[in-house]
N, C-alpha and C positions, 0 to 999 in steps of 0.2 A: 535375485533382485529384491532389494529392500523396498518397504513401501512406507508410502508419505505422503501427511496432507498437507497442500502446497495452496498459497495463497500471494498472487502478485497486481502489485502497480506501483501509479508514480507515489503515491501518498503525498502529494506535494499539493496541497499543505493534510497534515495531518488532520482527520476531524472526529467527530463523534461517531460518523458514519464507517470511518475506515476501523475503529474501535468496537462497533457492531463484528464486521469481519472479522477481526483479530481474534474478539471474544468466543465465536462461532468456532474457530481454528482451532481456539486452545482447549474447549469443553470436547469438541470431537477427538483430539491427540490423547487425551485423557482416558475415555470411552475406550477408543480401541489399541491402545497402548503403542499409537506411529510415534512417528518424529514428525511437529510442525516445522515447515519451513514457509520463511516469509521470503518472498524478491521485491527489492526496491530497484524499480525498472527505471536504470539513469544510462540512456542513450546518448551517444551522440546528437544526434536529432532535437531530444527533449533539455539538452545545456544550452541548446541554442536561444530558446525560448525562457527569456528568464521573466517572461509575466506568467507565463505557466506554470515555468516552474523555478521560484525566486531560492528554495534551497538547495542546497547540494546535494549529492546521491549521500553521501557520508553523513549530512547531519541530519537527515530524514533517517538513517540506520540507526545513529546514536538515541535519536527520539524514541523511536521504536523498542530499539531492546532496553531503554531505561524499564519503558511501563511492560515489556511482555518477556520480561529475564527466562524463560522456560521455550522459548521459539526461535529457532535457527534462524535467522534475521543478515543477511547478505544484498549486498549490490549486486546488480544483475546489469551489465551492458549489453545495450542494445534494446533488445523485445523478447515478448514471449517467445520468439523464435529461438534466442538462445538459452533460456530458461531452459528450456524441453531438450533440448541438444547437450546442455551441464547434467541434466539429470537422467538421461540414457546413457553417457558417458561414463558416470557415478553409480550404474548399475542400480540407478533408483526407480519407483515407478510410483508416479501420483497415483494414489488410489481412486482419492479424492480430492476435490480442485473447490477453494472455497470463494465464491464471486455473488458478484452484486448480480441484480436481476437484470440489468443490464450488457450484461456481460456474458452470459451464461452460451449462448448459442455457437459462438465466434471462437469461445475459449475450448468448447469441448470437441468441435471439427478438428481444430489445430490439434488436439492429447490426440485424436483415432488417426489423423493423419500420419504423426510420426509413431504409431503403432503402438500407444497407451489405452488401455479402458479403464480410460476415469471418470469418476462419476461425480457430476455436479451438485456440491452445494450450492443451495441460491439463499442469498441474503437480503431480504429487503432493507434497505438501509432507510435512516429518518428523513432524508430527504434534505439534509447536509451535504453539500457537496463542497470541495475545494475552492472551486470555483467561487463561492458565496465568501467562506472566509476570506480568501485572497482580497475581494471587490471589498469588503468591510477593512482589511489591509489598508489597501490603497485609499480609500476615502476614509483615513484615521480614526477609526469608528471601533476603538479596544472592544466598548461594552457587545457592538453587535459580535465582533471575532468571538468574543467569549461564549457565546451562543452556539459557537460551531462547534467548538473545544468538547472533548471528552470530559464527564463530570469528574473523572478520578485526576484527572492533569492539574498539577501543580499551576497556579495563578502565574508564576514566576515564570517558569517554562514559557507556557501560554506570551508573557508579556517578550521576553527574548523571539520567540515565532516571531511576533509580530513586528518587531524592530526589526529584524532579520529582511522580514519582506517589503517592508518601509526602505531602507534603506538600500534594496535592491529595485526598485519599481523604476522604469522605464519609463520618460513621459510619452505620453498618450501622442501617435504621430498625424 
């Protein structure tokens, strides 16, 4: 069984916080010579909800593997539930699972459950959340989005995001 350190969510919307992550992902793949894999978690569930989640599984991939070309970067339908089930299938085994401090508890039951021992990285992130960019999104407020934005991300990109989830926003019911 191969081993890998595995990092998943919705990333929707990309921020500087999930960039924390990623960063975290790529220095430890380095370190111990795994293969990163990234999951962009696009359920059914989570298409539903297009204030949550205004972009598509696909162009939250594309975003991704632009800035982290060296990390296995795939759509994962469904949940972490199928993540774990793709990668016992694939004879892989997360060594290491890299999560927000958040997360940390919830995610590392689920790896013992389906008979992984992985061990958690925990990330403190800046305190960027999606959620914040999305609300700067919807109340047309670029300068604050750009606050959220990774300092390495292209202004351009950044401004596409943003029209992206403009022009997806749902009025308020």
């Amino acid at each position: 069984m191969s081993e890998v350190i595995m990092c998943c969510g919705r990333f929707s919307t990309f921020t500087s916080g999930h960039s924390t992550l990623l960063d975290t992902l790529t220095a430890k793949t380095e370190e111990l010579g795994c293969s990163g894999e990234v999951f962009v978690m696009d359920g059914k569930k989570a298409r539903l909800d297009k204030r949550k989640n205004p972009l598509t599984g696909d162009e939250r991939v594309a975003l991704i593997r632009k800035y982290y070309p060296s990390l296995s970067v795939s759509k994962a339908e469904g949940s972490a539930y199928a993540v774990l089930n793709e990668l016992k299938a694939n004879s892989k085994n997360p060594k290491y699972w890299i999560l927000g401090e958040d997360r940390q508890e919830k995610a590392i039951k689920l790896a013992t459950d389906y008979g992984f021992e992985t061990q958690p990285i925990t990330v403190q992130r800046d305190g960027i959340s999606a959620t914040l960019a999305r609300d700067y999104a919807f109340k047309n407020d670029f300068d604050g989005f750009l606050t959220t934005q990774p300092s390495f991300m292209d202004v351009e990109d950044s401004r596409i995001v943003f029209n992206l989830i403009r022009s997806r926003q749902e009025p308020d019911v």
